[in-house]
N, C-alpha and C positions, 0 to 999 in steps of 0.2 A: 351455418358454417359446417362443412364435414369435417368431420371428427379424423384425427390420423389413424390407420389400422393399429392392431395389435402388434403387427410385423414390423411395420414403420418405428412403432414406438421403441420394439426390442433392436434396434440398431439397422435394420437392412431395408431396404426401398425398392423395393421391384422395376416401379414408373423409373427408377434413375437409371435402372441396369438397361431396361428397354431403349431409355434414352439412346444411352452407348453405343447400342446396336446399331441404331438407327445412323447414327454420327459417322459409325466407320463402314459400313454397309457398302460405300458406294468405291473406297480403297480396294476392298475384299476381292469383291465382284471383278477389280481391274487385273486381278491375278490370274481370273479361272480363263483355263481354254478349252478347248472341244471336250475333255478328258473328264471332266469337272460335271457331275451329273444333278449335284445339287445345289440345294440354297444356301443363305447364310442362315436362315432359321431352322435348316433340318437337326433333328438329332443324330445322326451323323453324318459325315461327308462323306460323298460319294464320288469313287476316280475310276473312270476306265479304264482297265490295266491292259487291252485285247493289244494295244500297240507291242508291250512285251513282248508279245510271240513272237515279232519279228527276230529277235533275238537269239540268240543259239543256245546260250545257258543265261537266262538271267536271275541274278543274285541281289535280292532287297537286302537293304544296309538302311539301319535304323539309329537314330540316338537321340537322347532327354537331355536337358541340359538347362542352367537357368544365367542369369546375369550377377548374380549375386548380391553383396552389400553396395554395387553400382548405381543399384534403385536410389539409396540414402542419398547419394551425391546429387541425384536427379531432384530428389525431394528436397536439400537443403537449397538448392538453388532455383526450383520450383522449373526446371528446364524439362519436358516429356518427352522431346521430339526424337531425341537418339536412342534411345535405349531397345527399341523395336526393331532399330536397324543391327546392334547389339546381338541379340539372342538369335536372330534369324542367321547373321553370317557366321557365327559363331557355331550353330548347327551345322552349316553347310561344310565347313573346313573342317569339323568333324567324319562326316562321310566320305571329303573327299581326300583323305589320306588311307584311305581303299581303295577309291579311284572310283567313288560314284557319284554322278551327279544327281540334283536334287530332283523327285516330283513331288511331294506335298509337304505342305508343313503344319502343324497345329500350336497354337499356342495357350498359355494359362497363364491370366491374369487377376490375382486375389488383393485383396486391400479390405480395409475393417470399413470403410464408406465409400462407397461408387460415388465419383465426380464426372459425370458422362464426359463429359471434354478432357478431362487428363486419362481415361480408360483411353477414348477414341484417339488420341493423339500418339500413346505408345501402340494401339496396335496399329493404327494408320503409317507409323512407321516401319511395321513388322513388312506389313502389306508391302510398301515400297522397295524392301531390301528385296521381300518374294521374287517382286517383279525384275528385278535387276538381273537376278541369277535364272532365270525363266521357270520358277516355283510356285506351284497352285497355294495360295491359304485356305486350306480345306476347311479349316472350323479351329474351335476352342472353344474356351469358357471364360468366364468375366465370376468370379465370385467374391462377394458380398461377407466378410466374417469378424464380426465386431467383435473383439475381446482376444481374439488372437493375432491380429497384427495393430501395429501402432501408427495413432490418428494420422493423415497426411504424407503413410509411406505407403506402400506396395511390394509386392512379388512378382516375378515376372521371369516363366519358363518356359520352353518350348520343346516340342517333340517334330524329327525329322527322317524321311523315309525317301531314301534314292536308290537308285538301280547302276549295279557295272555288269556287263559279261565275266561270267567268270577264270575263264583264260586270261582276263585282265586284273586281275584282284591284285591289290600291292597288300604284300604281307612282312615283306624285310627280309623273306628266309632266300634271295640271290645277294643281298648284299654280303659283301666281301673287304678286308683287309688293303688299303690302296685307294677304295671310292672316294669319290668326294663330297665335300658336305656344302650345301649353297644354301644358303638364307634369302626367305623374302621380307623385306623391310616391316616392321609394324609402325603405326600409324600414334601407335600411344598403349596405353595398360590393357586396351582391347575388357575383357569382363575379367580380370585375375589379379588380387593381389592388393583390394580395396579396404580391406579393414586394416590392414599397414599402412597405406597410400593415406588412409581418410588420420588415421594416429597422426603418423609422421607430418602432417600440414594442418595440423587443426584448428593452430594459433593463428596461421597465416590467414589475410584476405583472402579468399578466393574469388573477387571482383578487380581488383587490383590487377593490373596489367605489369608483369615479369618482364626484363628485357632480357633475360636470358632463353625464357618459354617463348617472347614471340605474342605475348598474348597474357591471357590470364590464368589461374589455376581451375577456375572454375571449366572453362577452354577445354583445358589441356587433360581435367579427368574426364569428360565426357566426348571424347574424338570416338565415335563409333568403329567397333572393331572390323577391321579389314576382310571381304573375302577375297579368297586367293582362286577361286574358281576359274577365274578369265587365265590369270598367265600361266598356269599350269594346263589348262585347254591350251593354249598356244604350245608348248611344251610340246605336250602331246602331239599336233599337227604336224611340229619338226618332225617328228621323230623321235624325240631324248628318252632313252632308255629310264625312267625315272624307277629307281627299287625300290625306294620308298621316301616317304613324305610321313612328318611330324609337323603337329598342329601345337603351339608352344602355350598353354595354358597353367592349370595351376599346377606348380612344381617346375616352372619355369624349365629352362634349356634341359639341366642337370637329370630332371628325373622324367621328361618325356619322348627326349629320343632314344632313350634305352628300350622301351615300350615297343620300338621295332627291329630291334637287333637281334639276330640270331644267336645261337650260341659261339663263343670266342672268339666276339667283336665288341672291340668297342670304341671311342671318339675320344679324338684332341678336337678341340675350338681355340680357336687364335682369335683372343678379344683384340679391338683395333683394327679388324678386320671390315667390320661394317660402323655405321654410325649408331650410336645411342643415344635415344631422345632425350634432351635437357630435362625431363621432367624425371626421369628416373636420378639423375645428379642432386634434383633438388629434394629427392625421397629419401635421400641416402642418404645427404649433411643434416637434414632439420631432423628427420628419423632417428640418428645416427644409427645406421644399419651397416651390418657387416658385408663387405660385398659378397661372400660365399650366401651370405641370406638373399642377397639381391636376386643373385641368380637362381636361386631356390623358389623365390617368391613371385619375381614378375619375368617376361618375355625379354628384357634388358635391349628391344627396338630389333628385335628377332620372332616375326611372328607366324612363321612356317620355316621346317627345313626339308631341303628336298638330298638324295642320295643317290649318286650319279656315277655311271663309269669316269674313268679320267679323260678318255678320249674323246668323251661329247662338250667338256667342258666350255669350248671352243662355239659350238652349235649354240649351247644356250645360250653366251654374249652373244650372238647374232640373232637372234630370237627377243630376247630380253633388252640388250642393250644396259645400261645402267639401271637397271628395276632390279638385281640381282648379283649379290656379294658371294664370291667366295669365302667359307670363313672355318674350313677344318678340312679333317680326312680320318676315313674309318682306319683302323689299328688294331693289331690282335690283343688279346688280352681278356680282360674281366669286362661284363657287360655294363660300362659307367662308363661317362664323362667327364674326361679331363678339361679345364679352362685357363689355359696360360695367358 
């Protein structure tokens, strides 16, 4: 009988990591296009950038970013399948409130014991989101680290690299006093706001089916977070002057569309204006959270906002249709947000 290695024995398995590979190997591969020079086994990934040229100034837009304490939810319910779709659109709504869209993305995936089938299944779903927003999975890492994360959870980050022309760059500094503010619906908590989320419901089932949710809680924290990629292209194809675009993550409405305001401006939002998902109602009562925290903490069913002349308001109902709520207007004053 062979003996387990030295390495084995000290917590970490190689044979399990290669498993992994092997499992999601064939998702990976379904991302890459011409562009895509290498394998999934290189040590790094290789994109041919020569397309670029055709462009007149092009500008790479970069961001890291991870899912958070979302992993735990993943893990108490023993569910993988979303959370790769998580981190990837989660990056991309990142870059595209610059106004770039996605070429490659990498991901990092740590845990104190490789379970090849739960690695390969979060990033098989990385893979998938990739492919949805037409994004190569250039590479990443799967690591192995006993003693620094706990049995049967995970980590789970990703890093994302797209391109705009630069005469296109949305920086906030044309918005003005008057614009308006349109919200695109979120889907659920998206990755923000889960170690409140996971308090405030602790006690609850989260098997148990809600008739307020629809479903069950377990359901309802793991809805993968939305990318907004397509109806903001659409957007764009109109025409709509878009000044700028906020991506509503942690610090909720309150502290990140001030992040593209210029100086002396700043926002009313009329709540009641869009709908807010029953799951946030049910974080609030068992939580008991203040709504100013609400708003502070989670997306409140506002998971991108865009900032528009007044006059196009009209172009985007005909573009969007009901996929998009009016729900404020920029105002001089102090760079914050007001919520009446």
């Amino acid at each position: 009988m062979t003996q387990p290695s030295r390495y084995t024995q000290a917590g970490v398995n190689i044979d399990a990591g290669q498993q992994a590979v092997a499992l999601m190997s064939a998702a990976i591969k379904a991302t890459y296009g011409p562009e895509v020079l290498s394998d999934t086994r290189a040590f790094g990934g290789l994109y041919d950038a020569s397309g670029l040229a055709q462009m007149s100034g092009p500008v790479l837009v970069a961001s890291t970013d991870g899912v958070g304490t979302k992993t735990k939810v993943a893990a108490r319910l023993d569910r993988w399948d979303t959370i790769g779709h998580d981190i990837v659109n989660h990056c991309v709504n990142d870059i595209l409130v610059q106004g770039a869209r996605p070429l490659f993305f990498l991901d990092y995936v740590a845990s104190s014991h490789i379970d090849p089938v739960v690695i390969a299944t979060v990033v098989k779903g990385a893979a998938h989101a990739c492919q949805a927003v037409g994004c190569a999975l250039l590479g990443g890492e799967t690591a192995e680290m006993p003693g620094v994360y706990e049995a049967g959870e995970l980590d789970l980050a990703g890093t994302i690299v797209g391109v705009v022309e630069r005469e296109r760059l949305i920086n906030g500094n044309r918005i003005e006093a008057g614009d308006v503010i349109l919200g695109l619906p979120s889907v659920g908590l998206h990755t923000n706001g889960y170690s409140l989320a996971r308090a405030a419901l602790a006690d609850l089932d989260w098997s148990e089916s809600l008739p307020e949710l629809g479903g069950t809680v377990g359901d309802a924290l793991l809805v993968p977070h939305r990318a907004y990629l397509d109806p903001v292209q659409k957007l764009w194809t109109a025409g709509v002057d878009i000044r700028g675009l906020a991506h509503i993550t942690g610090g909720g409405i309150v502290d990140n569309l001030p992040r593209i305001f210029a100086p002396g401006v700043g926002a009313l939002i009329r709540r009641g204006t869009w709908p807010e998902l029953p799951i946030f109602g049910l974080i609030q009562r068992t939580g008991q959270v203040a709504t100013d925290e609400m708003f502070r903490v989670f997306n409140m069913g506002l998971g991108m906002l865009l900032v528009i002349p007044p006059a196009q308001v009209n172009l985007v109902r005909q573009t969007l249709a009901d996929e998009i709520f009016t729900v404020g207007e920029i105002v001089q004053g102090e760079s914050m947000v007001t919520v009446i």
